[in-house]
C-alpha positions as CSV (number, residue, x, y, z in Angstrom):
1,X,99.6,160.2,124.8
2,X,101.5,163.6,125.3
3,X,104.4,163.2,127.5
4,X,105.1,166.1,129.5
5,X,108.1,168.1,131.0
6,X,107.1,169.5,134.3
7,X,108.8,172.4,134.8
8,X,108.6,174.8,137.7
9,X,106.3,177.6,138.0
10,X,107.4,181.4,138.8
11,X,105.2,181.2,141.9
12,X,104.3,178.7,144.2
13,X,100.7,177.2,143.5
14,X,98.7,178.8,146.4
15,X,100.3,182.8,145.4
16,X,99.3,181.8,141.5
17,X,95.8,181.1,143.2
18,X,95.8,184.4,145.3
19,X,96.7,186.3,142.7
20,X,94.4,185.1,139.8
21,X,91.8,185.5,142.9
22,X,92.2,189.3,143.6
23,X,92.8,190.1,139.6
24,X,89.5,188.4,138.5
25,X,87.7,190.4,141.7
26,X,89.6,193.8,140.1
27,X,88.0,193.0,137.0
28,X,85.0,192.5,138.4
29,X,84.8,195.7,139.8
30,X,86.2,197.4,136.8
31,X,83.5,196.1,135.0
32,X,80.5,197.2,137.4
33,X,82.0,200.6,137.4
34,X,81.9,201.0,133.4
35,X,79.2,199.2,132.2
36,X,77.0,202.1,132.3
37,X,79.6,203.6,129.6
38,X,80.1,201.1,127.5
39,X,76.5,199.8,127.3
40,X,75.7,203.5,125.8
41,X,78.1,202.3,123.2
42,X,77.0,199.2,122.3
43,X,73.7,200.1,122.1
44,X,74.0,201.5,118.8
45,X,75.3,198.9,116.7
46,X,72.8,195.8,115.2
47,X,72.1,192.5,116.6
48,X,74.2,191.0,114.0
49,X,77.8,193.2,114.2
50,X,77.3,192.5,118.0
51,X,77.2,188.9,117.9
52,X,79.9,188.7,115.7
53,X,82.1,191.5,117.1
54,X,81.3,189.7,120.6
55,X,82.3,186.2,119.6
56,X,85.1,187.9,117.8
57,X,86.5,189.0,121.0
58,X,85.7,186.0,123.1
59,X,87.6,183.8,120.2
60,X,90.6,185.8,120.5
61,X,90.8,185.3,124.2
62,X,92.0,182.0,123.3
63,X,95.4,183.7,121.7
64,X,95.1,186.4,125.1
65,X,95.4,183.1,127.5
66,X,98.6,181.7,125.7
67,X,100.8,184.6,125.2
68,X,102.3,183.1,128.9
69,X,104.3,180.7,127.0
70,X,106.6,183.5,125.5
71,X,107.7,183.5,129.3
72,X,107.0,180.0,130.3
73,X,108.3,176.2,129.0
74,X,105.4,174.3,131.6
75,X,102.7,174.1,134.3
76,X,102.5,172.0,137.0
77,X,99.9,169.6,136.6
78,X,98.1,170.5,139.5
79,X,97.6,173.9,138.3
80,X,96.8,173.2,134.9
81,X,93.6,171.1,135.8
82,X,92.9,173.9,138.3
83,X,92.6,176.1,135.2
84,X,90.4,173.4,133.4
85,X,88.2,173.6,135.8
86,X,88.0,177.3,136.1
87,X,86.6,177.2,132.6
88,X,84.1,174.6,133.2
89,X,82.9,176.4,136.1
90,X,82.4,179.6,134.3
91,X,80.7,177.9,131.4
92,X,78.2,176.1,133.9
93,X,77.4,179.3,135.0
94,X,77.4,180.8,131.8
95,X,75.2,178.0,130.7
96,X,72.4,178.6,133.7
97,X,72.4,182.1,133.8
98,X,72.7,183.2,130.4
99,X,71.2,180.0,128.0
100,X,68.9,178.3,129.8
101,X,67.1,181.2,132.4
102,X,66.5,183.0,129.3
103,X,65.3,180.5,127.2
104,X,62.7,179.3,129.5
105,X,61.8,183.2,130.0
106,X,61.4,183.6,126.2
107,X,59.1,180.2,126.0
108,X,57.0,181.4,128.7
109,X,56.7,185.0,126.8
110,X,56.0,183.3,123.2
111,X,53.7,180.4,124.5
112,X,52.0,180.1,127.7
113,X,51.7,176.9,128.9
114,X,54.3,175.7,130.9
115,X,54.4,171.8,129.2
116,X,55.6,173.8,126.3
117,X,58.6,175.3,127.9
118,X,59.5,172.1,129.4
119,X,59.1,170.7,125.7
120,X,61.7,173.3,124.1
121,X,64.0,173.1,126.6
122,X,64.3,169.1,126.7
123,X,64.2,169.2,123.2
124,X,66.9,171.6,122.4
125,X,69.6,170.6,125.1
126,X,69.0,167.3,123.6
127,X,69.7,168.4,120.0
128,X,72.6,170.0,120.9
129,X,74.1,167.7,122.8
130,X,73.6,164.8,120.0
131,X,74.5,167.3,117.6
132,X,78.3,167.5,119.5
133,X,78.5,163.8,120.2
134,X,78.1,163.2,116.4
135,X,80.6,166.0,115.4
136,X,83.0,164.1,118.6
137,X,82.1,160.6,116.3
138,X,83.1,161.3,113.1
139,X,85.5,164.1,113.3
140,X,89.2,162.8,114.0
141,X,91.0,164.6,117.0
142,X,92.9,165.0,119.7
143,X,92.2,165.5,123.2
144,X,94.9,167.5,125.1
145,X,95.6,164.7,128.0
146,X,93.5,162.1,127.0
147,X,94.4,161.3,123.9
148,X,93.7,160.5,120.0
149,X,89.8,159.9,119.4
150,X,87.6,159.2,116.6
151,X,89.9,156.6,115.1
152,X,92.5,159.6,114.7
153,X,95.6,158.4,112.3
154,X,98.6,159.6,113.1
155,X,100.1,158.4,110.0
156,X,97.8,160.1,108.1
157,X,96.6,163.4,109.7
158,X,99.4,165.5,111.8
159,X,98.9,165.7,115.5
160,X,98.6,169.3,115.5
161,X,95.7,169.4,113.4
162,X,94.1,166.6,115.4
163,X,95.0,169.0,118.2
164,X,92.8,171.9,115.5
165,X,90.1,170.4,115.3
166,X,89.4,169.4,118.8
167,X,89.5,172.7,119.9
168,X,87.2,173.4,116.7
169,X,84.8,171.5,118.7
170,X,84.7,173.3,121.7
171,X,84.8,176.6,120.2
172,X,82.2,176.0,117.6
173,X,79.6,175.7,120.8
174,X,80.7,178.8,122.6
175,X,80.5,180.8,119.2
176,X,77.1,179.7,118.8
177,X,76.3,180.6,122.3
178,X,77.7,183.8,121.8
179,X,75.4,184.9,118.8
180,X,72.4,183.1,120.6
181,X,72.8,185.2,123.3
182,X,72.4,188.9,121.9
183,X,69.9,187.2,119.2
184,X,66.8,188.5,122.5
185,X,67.8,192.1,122.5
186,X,69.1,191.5,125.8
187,X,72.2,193.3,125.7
188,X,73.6,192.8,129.1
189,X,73.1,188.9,129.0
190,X,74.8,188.7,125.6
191,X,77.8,190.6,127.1
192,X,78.0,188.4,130.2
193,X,77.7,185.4,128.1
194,X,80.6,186.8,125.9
195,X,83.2,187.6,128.9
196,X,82.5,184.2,130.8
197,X,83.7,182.3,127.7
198,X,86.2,185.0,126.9
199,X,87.7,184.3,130.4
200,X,87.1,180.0,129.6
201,X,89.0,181.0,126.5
202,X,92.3,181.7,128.3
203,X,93.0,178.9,130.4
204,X,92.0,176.8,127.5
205,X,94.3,179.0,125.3
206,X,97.5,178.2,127.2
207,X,97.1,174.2,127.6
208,X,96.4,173.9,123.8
209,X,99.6,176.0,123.4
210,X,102.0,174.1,125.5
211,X,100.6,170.7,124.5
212,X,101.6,172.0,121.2
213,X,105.1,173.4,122.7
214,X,105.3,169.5,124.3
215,X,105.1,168.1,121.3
216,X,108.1,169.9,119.8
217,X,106.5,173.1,118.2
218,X,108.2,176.3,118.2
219,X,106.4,178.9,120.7
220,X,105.6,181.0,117.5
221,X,103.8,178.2,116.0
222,X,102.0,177.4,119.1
223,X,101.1,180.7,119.6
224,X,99.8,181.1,115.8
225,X,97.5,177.6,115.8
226,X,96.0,179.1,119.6
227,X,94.8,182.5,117.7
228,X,93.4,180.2,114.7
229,X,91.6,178.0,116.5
230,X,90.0,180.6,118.3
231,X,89.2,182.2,115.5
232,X,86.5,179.6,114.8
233,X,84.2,181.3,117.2
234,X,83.2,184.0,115.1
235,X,81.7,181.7,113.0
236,X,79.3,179.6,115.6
237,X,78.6,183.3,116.8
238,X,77.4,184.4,113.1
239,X,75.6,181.0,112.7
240,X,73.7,181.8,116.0
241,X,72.8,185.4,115.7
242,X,71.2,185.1,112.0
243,X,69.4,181.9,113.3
244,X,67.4,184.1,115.7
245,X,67.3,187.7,114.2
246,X,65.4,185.3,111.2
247,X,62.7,183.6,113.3
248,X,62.0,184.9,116.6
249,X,59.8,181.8,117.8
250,X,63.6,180.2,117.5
251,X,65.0,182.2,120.0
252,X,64.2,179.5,123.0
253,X,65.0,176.2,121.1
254,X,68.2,178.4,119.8
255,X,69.0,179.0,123.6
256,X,68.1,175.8,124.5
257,X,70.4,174.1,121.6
258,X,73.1,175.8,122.7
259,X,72.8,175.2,126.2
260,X,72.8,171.5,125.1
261,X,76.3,171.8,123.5
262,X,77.8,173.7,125.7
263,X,77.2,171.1,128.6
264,X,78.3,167.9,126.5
265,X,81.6,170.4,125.5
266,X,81.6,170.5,129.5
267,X,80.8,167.2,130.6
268,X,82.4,164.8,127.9
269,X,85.8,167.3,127.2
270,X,87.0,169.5,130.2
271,X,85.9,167.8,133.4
272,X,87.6,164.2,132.7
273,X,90.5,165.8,131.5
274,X,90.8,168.0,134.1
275,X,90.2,165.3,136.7
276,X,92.6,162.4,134.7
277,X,95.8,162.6,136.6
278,X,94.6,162.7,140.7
279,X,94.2,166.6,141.1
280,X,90.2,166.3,141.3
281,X,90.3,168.7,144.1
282,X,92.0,171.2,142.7
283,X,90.3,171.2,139.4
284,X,87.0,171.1,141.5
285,X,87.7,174.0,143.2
286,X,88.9,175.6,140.2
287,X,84.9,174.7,138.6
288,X,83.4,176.5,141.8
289,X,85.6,179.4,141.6
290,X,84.5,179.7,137.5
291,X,81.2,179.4,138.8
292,X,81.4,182.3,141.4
293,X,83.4,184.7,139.4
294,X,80.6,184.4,136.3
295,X,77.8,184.8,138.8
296,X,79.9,187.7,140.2
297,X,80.2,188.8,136.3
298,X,76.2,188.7,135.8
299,X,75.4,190.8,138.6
300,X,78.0,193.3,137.7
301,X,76.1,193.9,134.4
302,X,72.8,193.7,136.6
């Protein structure tokens, strides 16, 4: 179990909230105002170099969110399950809105009947969610507060590489989501997709950085094994984008699958660690502001 030093933070909680409230509405904003722009852009380059330019960029969020710790030692508790569950809430949404809506839109396009949709969809949340508990099985690591899984030696295998490969795990999902989602030629959805676990990305970024830092790490080192393992998305996201761009009848099972991981990542990872030391509130509030800011994100990009 990581023991912590709580040290205070610049502002007082509620301010931290008001401001991370009225930046993530700027960038909102921002973002409605120059989609138009960059959609012209994007337009021109392949499914393939926009999956993995997109997961790309959503994998080095993760470094983005723990550049803080050049400034700071420690969060408070409080706020860092608040941020937890910011992520969770924007990869719910994400998951909804961009996963499984589409999915059930492409199996009602490709096949008909609606016993079919309802087939896929079951079917692939299922795979990918047993895919993940198998990986979660047999693949030693680390959770951040909760603490050595998997029959995880510490003799044998160094914490911070525990500490790699669980974060491995939850960015191997989102990477996969990622290419999934521009695999349908649906170019606003795939960039929605790619900001809302961009932005999950950040919060995650920083706790993996100062549980490093709390466990006697130099900040650069932090810092360096944060930008690694978010470098692991690129892969999920070329994984995913090839898988489609092959067979197009895979493109709902595909959504589907990683719809499926991307919940169990949610469900079995972020949401009890976020709500394992009393601040279920706050990390509850922190999900339904995730939740509204990624809605608010998908209707930007209409």
């Amino acid at each position: 179990m990581i023991k912590r030093r709580i040290l205070p933070v610049a502002m007082p909680p509620y301010r931290v909230a008001l401001v991370s409230i009225l930046s993530l509405l700027l960038f909102v904003v921002l973002l409605a105002e120059f989609w138009p722009h960059l959609e012209q852009r994007l337009e021109n380059l392949s499914t393939l170099q926009l999956g993995l330019l997109a997961s790309l960029i959503a994998g080095l969020f993760t470094a983005v969110g723990a550049i803080p710790i050049f400034f700071i030692k420690q969060l408070s508790r409080s706020i860092e399950d608040s941020l937890m569950g910011f992520g969770a809430g924007v990869m719910l949404a994400a998951t909804a809105y961009e996963l499984v809506l589409p999915a059930i839109d492409h199996a009602d396009t490709l096949f008909g009947p609606a016993w079919v949709t309802i087939l896929i969809l079951t079917v692939g949340i299922a795979a990918g969610g047993l895919l993940l508990l198998a990986l979660h099985k047999y693949v030693p690591h680390e959770h951040f507060i909760l603490g050595p899984e998997s029959g995880a030696d510490h003799i044998k295998i160094r914490r911070v590489w525990l500490f790699i490969m669980a974060i491995a795990l939850h960015n191997l999902p989102e990477g996969l989501a990622v290419g999934v989602g521009f695999g349908g030629n649906d170019l606003a959805s795939g960039v929605a997709l790619a900001i809302g676990i961009g932005l999950q990305n950040m919060p995650e970024g920083l706790v993996v950085a100062i549980a490093l830092m709390s466990l006697g790490y130099s900040r650069m080192t932090a810092f360096g094994v944060t930008l690694i393992t978010g470098l692991v998305q690129p892969l999920g996201g070329l994984i995913g984008v090839v898988a489609v761009s092959l067979v197009d009848l895979m493109m709902p099972f595909a959504l589907a699958f990683a719809a499926g991981a991307m919940l169990f990542v949610i469900s079995h990872e972020i949401i009890p660690e976020s709500h394992s030391k009393g601040h279920q509130s706050k990390a509850t509030f922190g999900v339904l502001l995730g939740f509204v800011v990624m809605t608010a994100i998908g209707i930007a990009l209409g």
